[in-house]
Structure formats: C-alpha cells, structure tokens
Residue frames as a rotation matrix with the C-alpha (Angstrom) as fourth column:
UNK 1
-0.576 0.801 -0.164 107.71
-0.802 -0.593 -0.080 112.85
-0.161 0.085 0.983 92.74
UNK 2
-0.742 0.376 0.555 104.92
0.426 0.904 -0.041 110.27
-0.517 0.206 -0.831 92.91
UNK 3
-0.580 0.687 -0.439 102.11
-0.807 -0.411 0.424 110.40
0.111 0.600 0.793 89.99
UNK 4
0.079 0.910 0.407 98.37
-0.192 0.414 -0.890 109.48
-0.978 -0.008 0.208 89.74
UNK 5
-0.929 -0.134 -0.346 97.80
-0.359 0.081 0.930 107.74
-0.096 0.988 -0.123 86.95
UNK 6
-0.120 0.984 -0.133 93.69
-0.585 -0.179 -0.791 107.57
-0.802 -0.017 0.596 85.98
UNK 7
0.763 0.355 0.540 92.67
0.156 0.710 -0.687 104.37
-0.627 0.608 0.487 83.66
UNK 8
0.218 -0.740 -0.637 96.11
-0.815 -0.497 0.298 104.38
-0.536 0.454 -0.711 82.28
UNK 9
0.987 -0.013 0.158 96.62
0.046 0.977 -0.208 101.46
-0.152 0.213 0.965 79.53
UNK 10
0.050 -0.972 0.229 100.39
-0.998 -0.042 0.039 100.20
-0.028 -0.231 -0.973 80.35
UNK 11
-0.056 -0.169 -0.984 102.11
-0.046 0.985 -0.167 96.53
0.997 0.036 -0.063 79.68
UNK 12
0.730 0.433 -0.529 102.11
0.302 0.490 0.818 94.84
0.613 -0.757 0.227 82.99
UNK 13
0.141 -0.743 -0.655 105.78
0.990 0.097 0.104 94.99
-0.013 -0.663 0.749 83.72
UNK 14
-0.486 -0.336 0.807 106.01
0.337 -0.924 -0.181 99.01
0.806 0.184 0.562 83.13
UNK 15
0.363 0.861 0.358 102.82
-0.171 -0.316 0.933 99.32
0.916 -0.399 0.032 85.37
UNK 16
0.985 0.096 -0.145 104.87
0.117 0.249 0.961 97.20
0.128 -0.964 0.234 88.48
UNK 17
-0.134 -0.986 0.103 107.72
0.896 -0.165 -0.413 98.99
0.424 0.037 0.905 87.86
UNK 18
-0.302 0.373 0.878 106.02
0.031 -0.916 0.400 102.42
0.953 0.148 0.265 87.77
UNK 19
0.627 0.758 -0.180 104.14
-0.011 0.239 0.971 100.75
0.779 -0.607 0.158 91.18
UNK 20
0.554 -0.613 -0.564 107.23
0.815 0.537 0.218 99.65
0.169 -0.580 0.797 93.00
UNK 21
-0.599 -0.786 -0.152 108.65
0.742 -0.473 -0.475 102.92
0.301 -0.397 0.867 92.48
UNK 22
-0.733 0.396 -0.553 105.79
0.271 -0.576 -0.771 105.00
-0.624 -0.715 0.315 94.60
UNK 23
-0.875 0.463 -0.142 103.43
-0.399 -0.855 -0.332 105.52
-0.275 -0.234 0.933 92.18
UNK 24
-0.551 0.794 0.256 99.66
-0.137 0.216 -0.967 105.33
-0.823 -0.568 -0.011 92.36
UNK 25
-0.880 0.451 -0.149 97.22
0.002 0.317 0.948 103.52
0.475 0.834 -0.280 89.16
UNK 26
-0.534 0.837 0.119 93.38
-0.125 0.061 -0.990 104.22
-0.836 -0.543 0.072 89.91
UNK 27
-0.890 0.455 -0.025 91.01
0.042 0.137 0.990 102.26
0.453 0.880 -0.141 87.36
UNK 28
-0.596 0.802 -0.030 87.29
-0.703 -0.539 -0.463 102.92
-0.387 -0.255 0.886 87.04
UNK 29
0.464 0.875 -0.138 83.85
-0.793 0.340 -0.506 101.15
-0.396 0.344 0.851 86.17
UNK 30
-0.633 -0.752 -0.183 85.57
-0.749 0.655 -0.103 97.94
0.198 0.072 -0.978 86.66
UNK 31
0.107 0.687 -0.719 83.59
-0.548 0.644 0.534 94.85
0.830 0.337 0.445 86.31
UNK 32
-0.035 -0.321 -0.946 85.60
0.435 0.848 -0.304 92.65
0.900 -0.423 0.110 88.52
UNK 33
-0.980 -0.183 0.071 85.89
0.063 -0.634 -0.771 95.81
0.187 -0.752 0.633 91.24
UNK 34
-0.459 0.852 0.253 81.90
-0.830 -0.512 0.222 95.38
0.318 -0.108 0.942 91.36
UNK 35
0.404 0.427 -0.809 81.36
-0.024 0.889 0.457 91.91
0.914 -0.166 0.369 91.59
UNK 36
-0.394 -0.401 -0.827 83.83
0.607 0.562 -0.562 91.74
0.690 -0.723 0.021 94.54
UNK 37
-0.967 -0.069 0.244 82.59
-0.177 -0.507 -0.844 94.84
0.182 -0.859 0.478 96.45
UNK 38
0.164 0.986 -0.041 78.72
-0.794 0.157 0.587 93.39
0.585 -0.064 0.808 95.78
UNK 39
-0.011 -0.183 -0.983 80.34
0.236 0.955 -0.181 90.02
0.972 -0.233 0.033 97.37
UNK 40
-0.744 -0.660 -0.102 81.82
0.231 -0.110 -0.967 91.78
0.627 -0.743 0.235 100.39
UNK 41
-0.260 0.847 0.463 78.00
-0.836 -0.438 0.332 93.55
0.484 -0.301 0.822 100.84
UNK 42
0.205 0.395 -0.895 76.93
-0.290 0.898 0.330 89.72
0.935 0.192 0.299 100.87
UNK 43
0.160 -0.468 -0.869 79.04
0.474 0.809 -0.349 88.59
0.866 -0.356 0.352 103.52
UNK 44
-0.960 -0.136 0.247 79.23
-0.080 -0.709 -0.701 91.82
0.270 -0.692 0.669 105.56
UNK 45
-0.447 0.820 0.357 75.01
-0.826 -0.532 0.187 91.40
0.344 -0.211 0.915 105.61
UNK 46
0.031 -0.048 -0.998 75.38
0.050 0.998 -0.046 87.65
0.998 -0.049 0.034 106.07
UNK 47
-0.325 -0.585 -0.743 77.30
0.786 0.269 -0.556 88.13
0.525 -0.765 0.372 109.42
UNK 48
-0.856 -0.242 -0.456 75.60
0.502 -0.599 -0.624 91.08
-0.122 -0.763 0.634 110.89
UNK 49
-0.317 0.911 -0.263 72.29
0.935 0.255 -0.244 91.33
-0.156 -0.324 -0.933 109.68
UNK 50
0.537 0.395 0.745 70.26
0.616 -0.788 -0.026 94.36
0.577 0.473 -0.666 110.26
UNK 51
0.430 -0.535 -0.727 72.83
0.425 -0.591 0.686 96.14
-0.797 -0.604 -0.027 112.36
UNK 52
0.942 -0.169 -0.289 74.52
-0.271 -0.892 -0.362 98.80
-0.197 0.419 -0.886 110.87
UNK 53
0.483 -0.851 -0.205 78.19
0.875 0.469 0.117 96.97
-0.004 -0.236 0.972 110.34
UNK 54
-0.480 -0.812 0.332 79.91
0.218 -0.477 -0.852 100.32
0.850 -0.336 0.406 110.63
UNK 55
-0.157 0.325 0.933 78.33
-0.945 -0.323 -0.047 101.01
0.286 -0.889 0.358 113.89
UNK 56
0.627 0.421 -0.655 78.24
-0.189 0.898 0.397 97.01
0.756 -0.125 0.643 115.05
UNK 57
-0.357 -0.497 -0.791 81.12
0.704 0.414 -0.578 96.62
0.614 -0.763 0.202 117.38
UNK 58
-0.846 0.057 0.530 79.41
-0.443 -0.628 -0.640 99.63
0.297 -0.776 0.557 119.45
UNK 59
0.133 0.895 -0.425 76.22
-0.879 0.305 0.367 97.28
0.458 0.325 0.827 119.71
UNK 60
0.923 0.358 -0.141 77.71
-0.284 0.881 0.378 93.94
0.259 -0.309 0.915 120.90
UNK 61
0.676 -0.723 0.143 80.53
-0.335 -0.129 0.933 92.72
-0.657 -0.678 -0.330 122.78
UNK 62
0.063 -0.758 -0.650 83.92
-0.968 -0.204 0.145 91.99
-0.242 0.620 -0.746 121.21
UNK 63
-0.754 -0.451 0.478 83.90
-0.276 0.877 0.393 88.61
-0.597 0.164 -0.785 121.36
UNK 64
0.263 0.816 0.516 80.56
0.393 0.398 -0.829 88.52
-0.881 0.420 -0.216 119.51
UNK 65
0.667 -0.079 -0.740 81.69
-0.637 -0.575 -0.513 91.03
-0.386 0.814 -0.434 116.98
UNK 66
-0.238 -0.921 -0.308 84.74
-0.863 0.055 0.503 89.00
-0.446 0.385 -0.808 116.18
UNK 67
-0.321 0.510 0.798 82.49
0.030 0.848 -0.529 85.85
-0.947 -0.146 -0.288 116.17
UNK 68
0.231 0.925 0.302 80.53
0.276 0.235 -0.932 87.47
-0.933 0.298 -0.201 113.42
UNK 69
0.527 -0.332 -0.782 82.56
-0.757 -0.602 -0.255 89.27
-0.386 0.726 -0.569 111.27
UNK 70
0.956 0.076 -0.284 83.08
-0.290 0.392 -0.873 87.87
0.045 0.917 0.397 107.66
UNK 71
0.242 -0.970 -0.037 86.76
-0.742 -0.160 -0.651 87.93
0.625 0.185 -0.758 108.13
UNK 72
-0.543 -0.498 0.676 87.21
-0.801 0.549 -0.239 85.70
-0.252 -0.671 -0.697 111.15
UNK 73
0.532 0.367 0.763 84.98
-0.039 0.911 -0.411 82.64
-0.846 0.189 0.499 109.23
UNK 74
-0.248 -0.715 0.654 87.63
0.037 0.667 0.744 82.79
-0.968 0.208 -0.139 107.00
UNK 75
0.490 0.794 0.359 85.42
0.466 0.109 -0.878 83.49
-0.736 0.598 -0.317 104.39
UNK 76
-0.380 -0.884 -0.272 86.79
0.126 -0.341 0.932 84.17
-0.916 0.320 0.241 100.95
UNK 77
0.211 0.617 -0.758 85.57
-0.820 -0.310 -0.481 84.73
-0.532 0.723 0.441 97.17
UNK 78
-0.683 -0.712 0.163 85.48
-0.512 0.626 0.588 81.41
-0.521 0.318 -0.792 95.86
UNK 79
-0.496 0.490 0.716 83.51
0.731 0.681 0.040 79.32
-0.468 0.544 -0.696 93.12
UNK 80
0.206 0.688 0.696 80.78
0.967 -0.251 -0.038 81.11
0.148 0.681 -0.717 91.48
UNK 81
0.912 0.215 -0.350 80.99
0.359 -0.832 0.422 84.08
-0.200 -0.511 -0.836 93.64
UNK 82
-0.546 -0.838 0.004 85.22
0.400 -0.257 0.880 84.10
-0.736 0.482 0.475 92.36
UNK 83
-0.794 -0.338 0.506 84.27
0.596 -0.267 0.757 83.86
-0.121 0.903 0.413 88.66
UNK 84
0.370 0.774 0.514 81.34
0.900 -0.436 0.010 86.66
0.232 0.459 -0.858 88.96
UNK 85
0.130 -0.779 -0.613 84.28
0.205 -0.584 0.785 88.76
-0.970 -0.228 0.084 91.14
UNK 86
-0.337 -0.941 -0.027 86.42
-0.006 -0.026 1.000 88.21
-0.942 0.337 0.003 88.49
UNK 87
0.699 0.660 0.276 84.10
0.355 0.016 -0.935 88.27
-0.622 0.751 -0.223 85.25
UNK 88
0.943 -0.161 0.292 86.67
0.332 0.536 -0.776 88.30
-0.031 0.829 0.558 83.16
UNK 89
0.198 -0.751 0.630 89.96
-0.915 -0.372 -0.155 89.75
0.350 -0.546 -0.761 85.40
UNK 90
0.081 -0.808 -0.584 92.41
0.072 0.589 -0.805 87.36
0.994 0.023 0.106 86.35
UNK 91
0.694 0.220 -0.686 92.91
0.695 0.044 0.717 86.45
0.188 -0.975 -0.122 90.24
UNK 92
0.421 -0.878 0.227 95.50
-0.618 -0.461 -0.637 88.44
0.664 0.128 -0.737 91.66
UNK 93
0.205 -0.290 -0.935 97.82
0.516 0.844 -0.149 86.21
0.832 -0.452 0.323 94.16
UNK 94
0.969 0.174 0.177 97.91
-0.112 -0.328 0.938 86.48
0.222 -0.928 -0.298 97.76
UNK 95
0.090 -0.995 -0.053 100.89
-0.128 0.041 -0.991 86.75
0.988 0.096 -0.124 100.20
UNK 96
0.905 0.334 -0.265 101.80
0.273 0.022 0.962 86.08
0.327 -0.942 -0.071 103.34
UNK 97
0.624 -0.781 0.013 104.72
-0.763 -0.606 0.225 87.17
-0.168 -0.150 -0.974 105.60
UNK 98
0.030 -0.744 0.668 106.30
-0.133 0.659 0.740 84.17
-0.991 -0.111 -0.079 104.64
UNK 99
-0.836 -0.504 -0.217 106.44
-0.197 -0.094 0.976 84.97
-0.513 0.858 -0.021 100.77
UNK 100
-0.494 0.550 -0.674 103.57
-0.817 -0.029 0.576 84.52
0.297 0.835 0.463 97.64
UNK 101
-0.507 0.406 0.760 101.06
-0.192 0.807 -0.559 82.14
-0.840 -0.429 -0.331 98.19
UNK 102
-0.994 0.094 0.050 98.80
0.095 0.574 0.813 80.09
0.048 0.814 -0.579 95.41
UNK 103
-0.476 0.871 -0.121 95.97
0.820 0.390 -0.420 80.92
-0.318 -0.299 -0.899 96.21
UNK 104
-0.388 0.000 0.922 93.67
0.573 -0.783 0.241 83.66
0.722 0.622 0.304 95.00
UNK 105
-0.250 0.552 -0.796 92.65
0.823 -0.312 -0.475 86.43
-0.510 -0.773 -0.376 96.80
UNK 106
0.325 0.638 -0.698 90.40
0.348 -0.767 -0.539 88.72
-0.879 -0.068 -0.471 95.05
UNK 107
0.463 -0.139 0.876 90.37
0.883 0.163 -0.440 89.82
-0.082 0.977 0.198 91.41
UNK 108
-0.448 -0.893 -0.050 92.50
0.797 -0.424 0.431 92.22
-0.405 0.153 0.901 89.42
C-alpha cells in the first residue's frame, strides 16, 4: 500500500526510507518551493517573451523553440537567484546516469 503523507515532520533517514519504499511526502507554503517556481517564471519569460510558453512550440519552428527554451542555455539557479530559491532550504544534489553529482540542482 503506498501512503500520502501531507506536511509530515519525519528525521531525514525515516522520510528516504518511507520514499524508497513507494511512498509519496507533499509539503506546502514552502519558501524555497516559491522562490524556485518565481525563478523558473523568470527564465521561462526571459526566453519566450510575450508568447504564451505553453502554446510556443505551436508558434515557431523547432529549432527556434529549442534555441529558446530556458533548458537548452543550460540555465540553472545559481548565485543570488540559488540563495533566494533556497531561503533557508538546503540544495538538494543532482544526478546523472552516471551516479550523484556535486552540484546543486534546485532547493529542498
């Protein structure tokens, strides 16, 4: 059976135990979960202007869309824009298919 758990306070390692075996942690009126989705606005209105960005790749070819979109410049939360992400939330670490990486990618 897999359970929702709703702003549950749990030690870390119970929480990625609890995770690893199937089930599902949903926290609210997170600080850090605002700064990063105000970032993503940023960078999604950076790269696409006044177009609609869900309705942009029907608007301009593919190779422009890929051109513009926030993701292919690599673009990432970093300096100021990190520690207002992350206002007081720890990074969380990135991965790649070749194992954990050092770097941050986006707050806890």
């Amino acid at each position: 059976m897999i359970t929702l758990y709703l702003n549950r306070k749990i030690d870390d390692d119970a929480r990625r135990e609890s995770l690893f075996n199937g089930d599902f942690y949903l926290y609210t009126g997170l600080s850090g979960a605002a700064g990063l989705v105000a970032h993503a606005r940023d960078l999604v209105a950076q790269a696409f202007g006044d177009l609609d960005p869900e309705r942009a790749q029907f608007g301009m070819d593919v190779d422009e869309f890929v051109r513009r979109s926030p993701r292919s410049r690599r673009s990432s939360p970093t300096g100021s824009a990190r520690r207002s992400c992350a206002s007081g939330s720890p990074p969380i670490s990135g991965s790649t298919r070749n194992g954990p990486t050092s770097t941050s990618r986006g707050c806890a």
